[in-house]
C-alpha positions in Angstrom: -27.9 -53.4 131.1 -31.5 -53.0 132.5 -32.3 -51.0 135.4 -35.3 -51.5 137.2 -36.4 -49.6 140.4 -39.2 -50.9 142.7 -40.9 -48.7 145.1 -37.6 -47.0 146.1 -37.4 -44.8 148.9 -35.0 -43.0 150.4 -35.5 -41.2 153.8 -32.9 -38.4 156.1 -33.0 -37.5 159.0 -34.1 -34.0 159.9 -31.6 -31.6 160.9 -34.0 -29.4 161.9 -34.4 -31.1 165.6 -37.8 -29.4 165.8 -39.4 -31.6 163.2 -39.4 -35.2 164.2 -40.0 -36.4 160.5 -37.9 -37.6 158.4 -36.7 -35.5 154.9 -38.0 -37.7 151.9 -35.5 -37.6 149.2 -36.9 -39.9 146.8 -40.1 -41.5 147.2 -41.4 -44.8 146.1 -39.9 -44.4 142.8 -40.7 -47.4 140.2 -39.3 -47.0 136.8 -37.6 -49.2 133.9 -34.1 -48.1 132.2 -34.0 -50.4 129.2 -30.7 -51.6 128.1 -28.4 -49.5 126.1 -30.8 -46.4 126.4 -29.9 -42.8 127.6 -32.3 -40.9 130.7 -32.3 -37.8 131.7 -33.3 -37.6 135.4 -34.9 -34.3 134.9 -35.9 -31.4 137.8 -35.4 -28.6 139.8 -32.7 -28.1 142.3 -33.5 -30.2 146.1 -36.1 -32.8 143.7 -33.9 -35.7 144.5 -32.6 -37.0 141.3 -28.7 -36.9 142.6 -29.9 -39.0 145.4 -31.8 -41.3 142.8 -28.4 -41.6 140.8 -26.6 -42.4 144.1 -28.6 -44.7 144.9 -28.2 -46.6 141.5 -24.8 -46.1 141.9 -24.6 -47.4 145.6 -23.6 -44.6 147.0 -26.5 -44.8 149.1 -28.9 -47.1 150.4 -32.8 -47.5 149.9 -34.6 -46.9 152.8 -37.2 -49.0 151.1 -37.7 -50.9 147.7 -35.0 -53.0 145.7 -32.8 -52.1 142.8 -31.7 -54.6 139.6 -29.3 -54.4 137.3 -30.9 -56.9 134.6 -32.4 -60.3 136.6 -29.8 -59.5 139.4 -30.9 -57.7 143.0 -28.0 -55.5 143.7 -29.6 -53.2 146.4 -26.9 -54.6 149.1 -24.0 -55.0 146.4 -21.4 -52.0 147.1 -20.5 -49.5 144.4 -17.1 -51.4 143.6 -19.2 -54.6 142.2 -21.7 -52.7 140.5 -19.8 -52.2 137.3 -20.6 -48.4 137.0 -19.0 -45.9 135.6 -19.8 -42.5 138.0 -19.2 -38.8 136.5 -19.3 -35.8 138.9 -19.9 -32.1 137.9 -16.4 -31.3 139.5 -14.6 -33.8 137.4 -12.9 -35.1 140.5 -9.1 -35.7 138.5 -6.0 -35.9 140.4 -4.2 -33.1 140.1 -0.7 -34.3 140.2 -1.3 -37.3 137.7 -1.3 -36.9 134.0 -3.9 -38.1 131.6 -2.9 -41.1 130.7 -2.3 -42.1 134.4 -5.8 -40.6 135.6 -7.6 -43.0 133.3 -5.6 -45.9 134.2 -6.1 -45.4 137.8 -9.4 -47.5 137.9 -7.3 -50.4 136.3 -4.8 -50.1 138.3 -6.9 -51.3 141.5 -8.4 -54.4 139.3 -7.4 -57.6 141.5 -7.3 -61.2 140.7 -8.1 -62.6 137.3 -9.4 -58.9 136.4 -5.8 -58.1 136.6 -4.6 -56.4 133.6 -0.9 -56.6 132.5 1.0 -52.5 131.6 0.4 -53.3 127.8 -3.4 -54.2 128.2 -4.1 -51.5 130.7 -2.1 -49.0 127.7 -4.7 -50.3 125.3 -7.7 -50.1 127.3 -6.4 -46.3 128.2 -5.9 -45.4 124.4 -9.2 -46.4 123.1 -11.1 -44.9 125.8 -9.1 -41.3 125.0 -9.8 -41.7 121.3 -13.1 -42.3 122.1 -13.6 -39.1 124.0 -10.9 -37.1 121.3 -7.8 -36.5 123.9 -5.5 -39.1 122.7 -2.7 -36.3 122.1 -3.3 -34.9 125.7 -2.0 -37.9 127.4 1.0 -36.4 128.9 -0.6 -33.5 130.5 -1.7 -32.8 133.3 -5.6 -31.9 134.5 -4.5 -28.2 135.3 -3.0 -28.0 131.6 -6.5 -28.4 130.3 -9.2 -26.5 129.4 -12.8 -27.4 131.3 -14.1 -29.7 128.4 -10.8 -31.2 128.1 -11.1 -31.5 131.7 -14.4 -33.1 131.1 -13.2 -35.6 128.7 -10.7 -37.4 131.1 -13.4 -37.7 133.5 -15.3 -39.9 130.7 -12.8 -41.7 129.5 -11.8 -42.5 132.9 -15.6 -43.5 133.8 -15.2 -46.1 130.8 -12.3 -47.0 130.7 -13.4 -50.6 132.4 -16.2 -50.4 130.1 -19.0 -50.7 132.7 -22.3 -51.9 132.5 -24.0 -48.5 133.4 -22.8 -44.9 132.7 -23.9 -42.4 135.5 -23.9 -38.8 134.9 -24.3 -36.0 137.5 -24.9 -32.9 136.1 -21.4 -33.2 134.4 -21.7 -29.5 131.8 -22.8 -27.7 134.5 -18.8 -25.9 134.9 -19.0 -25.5 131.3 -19.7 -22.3 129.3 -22.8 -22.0 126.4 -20.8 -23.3 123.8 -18.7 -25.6 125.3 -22.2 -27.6 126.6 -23.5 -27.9 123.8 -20.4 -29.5 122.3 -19.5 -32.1 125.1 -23.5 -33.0 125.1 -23.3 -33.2 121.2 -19.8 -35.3 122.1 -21.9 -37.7 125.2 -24.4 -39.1 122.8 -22.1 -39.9 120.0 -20.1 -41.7 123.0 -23.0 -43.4 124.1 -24.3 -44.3 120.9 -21.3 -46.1 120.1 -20.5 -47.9 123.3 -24.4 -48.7 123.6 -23.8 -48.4 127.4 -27.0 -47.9 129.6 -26.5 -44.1 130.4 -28.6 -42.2 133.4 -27.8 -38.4 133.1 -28.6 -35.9 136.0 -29.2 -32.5 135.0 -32.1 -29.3 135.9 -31.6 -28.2 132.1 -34.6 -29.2 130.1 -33.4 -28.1 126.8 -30.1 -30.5 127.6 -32.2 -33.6 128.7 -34.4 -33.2 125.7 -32.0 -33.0 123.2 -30.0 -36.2 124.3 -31.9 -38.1 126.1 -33.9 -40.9 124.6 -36.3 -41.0 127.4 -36.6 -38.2 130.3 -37.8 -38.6 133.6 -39.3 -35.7 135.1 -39.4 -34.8 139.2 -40.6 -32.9 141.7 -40.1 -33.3 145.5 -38.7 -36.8 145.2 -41.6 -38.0 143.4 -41.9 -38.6 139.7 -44.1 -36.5 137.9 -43.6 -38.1 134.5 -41.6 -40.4 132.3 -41.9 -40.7 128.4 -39.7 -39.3 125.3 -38.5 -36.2 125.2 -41.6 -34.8 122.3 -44.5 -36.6 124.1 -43.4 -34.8 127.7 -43.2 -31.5 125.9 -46.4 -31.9 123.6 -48.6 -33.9 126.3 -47.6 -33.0 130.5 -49.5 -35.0 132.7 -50.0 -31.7 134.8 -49.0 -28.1 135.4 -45.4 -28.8 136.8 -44.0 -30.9 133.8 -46.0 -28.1 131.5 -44.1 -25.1 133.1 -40.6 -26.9 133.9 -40.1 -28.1 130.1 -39.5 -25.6 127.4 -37.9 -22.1 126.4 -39.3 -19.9 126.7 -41.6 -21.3 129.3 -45.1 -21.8 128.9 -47.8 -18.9 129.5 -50.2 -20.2 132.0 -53.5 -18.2 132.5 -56.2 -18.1 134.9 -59.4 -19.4 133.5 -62.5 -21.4 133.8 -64.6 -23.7 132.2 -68.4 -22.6 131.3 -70.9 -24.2 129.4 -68.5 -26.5 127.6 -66.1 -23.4 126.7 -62.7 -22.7 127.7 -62.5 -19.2 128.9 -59.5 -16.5 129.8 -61.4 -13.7 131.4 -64.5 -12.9 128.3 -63.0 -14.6 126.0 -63.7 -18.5 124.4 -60.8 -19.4 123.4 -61.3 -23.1 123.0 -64.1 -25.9 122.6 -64.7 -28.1 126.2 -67.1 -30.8 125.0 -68.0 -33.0 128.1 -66.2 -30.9 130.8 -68.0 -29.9 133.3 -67.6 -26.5 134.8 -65.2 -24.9 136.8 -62.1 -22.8 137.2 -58.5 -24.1 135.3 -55.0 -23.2 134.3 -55.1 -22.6 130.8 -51.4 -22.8 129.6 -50.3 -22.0 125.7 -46.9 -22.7 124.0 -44.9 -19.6 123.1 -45.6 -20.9 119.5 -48.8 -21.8 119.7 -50.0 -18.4 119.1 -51.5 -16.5 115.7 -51.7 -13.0 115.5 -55.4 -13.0 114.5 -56.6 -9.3 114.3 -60.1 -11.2 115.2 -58.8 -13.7 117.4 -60.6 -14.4 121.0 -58.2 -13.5 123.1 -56.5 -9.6 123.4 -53.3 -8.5 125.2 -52.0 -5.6 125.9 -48.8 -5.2 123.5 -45.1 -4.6 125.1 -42.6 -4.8 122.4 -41.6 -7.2 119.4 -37.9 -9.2 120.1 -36.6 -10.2 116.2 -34.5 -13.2 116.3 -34.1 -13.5 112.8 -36.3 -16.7 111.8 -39.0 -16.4 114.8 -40.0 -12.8 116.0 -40.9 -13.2 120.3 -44.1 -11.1 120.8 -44.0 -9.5 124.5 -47.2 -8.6 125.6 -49.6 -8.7 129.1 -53.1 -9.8 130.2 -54.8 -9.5 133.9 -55.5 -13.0 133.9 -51.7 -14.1 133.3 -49.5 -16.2 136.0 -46.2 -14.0 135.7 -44.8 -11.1 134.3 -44.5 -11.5 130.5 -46.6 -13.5 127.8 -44.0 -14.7 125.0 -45.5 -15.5 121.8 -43.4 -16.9 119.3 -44.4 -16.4 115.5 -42.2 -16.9 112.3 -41.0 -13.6 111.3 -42.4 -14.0 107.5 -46.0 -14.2 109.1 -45.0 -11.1 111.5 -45.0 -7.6 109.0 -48.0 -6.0 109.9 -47.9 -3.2 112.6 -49.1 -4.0 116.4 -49.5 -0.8 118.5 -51.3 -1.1 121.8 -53.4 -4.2 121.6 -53.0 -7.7 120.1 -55.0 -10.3 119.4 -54.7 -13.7 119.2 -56.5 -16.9 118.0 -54.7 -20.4 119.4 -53.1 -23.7 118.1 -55.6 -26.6 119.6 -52.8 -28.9 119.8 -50.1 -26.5 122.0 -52.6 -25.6 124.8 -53.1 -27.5 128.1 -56.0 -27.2 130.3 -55.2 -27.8 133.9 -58.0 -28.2 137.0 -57.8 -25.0 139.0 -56.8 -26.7 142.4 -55.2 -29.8 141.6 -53.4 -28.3 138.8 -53.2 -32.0 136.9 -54.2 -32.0 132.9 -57.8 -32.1 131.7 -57.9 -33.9 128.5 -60.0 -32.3 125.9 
């Protein structure tokens, strides 16, 4: 099912009595879910993407713009006759039911020719606990189970009436390291084989870009960015989307541009053909470093960090936005001694230029 947003907004009132506007959750979003595809609604904590799932969902209403599922307007349609599955980070399972009876629950309230008979609503409930891998936990009970397994029910009971759309809200977040990447490993393959639409809520960027097929990226209710995963990563459309996606995060520097030259402090570090002067972010991937004993641009050097295939350089610079530069180079190409300084020459392709003031990308 295809889910298109138009100019969706969604407004609150302030709390804060003092302030006579109102608190703009989401605003004037317009994007395109195409059928059977997984998003990641990508951001920080207070950006709005809960309240964008919510609002696909029904659980809210748009203050402005229109929501489809396919060729159908369902911005007035109630959550009930939406056909969505919903997933909560709390699981939300009833505590005195067992498995099997949490996952029938939602066929249970099925009315009129929907109406499923004991032995079709057993069916339904078995091959949506094979699909998630609980079918032998059917007789317990939610308190009997471990978080994942916890997890599982909650899925299974999201498609058990195989809905059109699969809405996730930040649904590892209770989980521990190992256990996340599991279950996320686990969500794909689910959607994958039911081929339903999926929209996944999350403020990890390493778990919306390895599941996702397309993320969407935001900031203060608006939407910064929306591509795959790679393209975000390798090409933000400004500072924001460069410093939110990746680990370790980008190192952004003060710099300038002068007579087509990039510069961080003295040194020319890259080519600015056509660009005319003035002061920028220049922002380098952890691995798009090389320890260049006549490289352009020198750092003061902390310590080494082995990791076994990649070795994390720590080192400092006046003109750097934080505490730490991280530069990550693979340990074969990292034997000789560094003591004191550093230098560096760059990778072209994983460095971003950014205008000093509106901080959005300057292409090259």
């Amino acid at each position: 099912m295809k889910i298109v947003l138009q100019h969706v907004t969604k407004r609150f009132p302030n709390r804060n009595k003092k302030i006579k506007d109102d608190v703009i959750a989401v605003n004037d979003f317009n994007f395109e879910i195409p059928d059977g595809k997984l998003i990641g609604l990508l951001g920080p904590s207070g950006c709005g993407k809960s309240t964008a799932l919510n609002l696909i969902c029904g659980l809210e209403k748009p203050s402005e713009g229109r929501i489809f599922f396919g060729d159908t307007d369902v911005t007035d349609l109630p959550p009930e006759h939406r056909g969505v599955g919903l997933v909560f980070q709390n699981y939300a399972l009833y505590p005195h039911l067992t498995v099997r009876e949490n996952i029938r629950f939602p066929l249970e309230n099925l009315r009129g020719a929907k109406k499923l008979s004991k032995e079709e609503m057993e069916k339904k409930v078995q091959e949506a606990a094979k699909l998630v891998q609980i079918q032998d936990l059917l007789d317990r009970r939610p308190n009997e189970m471990s978080g994942g397994q916890q997890q599982r029910v909650a899925i299974a009971r999201a498609l058990v009436k195989r809905p059109q759309v699969l809405l996730l809200d930040e649904p590892l977040s209770n989980l521990d390291a190992r256990l996340r990447l599991q279950t996320r490993e686990e969500l794909k393959r689910i959607q994958v084989e039911t081929g339903i639409t999926t929209v996944f809520v999350t403020h990890d960027q390493e778990e919306a870009m390895s599941i996702s097929d397309t993320i969407v990226v935001m900031k203060d209710g608006v939407l910064q960015q929306m591509g795959l995963p790679q393209d975000i990563y390798d090409e933000p459309v400004n500072l924001f989307v460069a410093s939110f996606l990746g680990t370790p995060q980008i190192n952004t520097f003060t710099g300038e541009i002068k007579d087509e030259k990039v510069y961080i402090g003295d040194a020319a570090v890259l080519d600015a053909k056509g660009i005319a002067d003035g002061d920028v972010y220049v922002a380098i991937r952890p691995e798009g470093f090389i320890i260049d004993e006549n490289g352009p641009l020198e750092c003061d050097f902390l310590n080494r960090e082995v990791m076994g295939r990649d070795t994390s350089f720590v080192a400092t610079h006046p003109l750097f936005v934080g505490e730490n530069i991280r530069a990550i180079i693979p340990s074969e190409e990292t034997k000789t001694a560094v003591d004191g300084k550093i230098r560096f020459s760059l990778k072209p392709k994983k460095v971003c230029v950014f205008d000093g003031v509106t901080r959005e990308r300057i292409m090259l």
